[in-house]
N, C-alpha and C positions, 0 to 999 in steps of 0.2 A: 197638111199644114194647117195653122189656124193656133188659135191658144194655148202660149207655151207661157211654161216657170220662167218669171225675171232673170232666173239666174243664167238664163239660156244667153242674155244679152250682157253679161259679165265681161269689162273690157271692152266691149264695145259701143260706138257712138249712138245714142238711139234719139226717136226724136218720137213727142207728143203729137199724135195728128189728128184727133177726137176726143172732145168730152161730152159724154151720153148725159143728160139730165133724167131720162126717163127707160124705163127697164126694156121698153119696144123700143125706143131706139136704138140702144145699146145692142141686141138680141139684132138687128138691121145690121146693126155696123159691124159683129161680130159674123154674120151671111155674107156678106159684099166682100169682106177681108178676108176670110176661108176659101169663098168661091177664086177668088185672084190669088193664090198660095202664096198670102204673106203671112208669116208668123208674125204673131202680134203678143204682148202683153198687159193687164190692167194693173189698176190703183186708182185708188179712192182720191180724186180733186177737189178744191173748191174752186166753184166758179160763181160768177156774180149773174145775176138778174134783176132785171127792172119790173116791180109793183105798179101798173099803171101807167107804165113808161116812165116813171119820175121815181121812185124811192128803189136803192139799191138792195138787196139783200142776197146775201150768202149760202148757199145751197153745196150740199155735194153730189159730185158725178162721177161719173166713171171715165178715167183717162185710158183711151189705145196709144198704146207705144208700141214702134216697128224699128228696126234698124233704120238707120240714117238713110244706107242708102237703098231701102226701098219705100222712103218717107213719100215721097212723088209722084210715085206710080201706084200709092194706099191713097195719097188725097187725090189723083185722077181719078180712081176709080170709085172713090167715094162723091167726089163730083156728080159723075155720070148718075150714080145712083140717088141721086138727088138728097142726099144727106149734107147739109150746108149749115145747118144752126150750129154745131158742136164743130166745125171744122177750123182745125189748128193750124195756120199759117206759117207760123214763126218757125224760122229752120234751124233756130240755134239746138244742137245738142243736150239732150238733158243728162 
């Protein structure tokens, strides 16, 4: 298991649970997701970051998408692995 076609997730409810800003991270998050056999899919994000802690700017990342319902047990395990800066909270369905 591990990285599958979008299409894999056709009709079903998926949800955002990481966006990588950096190629090692991303290569992290695609380890820790493989190793727990959840299939997962990418796409290109934008996410915001702070200059300085004060000026915002625009970057893109890389989104993991898993099915909804093993959105939970992708951000546990992504917890434990100490991966927390890119870690997607929000459990609305995308």
């Amino acid at each position: 298991m591990g990285l599958v076609d979008p299409t894999t997730f056709d009709d079903k409810p998926v949800a955002m649970v990481y966006i990588a800003g950096r190629v090692s991270e991303g290569k992290r998050v695609e380890q820790v997701l493989s190793a727990h056999g959840i299939d997962y899919a990418v796409d290109i994000e934008p996410f915001e970051s702070r200059v300085l802690g004060i000026l915002p700017v625009t970057y893109e990342g890389v989104g993991f998408y898993v099915g909804a319902e093993r959105a939970d047990s992708a951000r546990q395990a992504l917890r434990a692995a100490g991966l927390l800066q890119g870690l997607v909270e929000d459990d609305a369905p995308a």
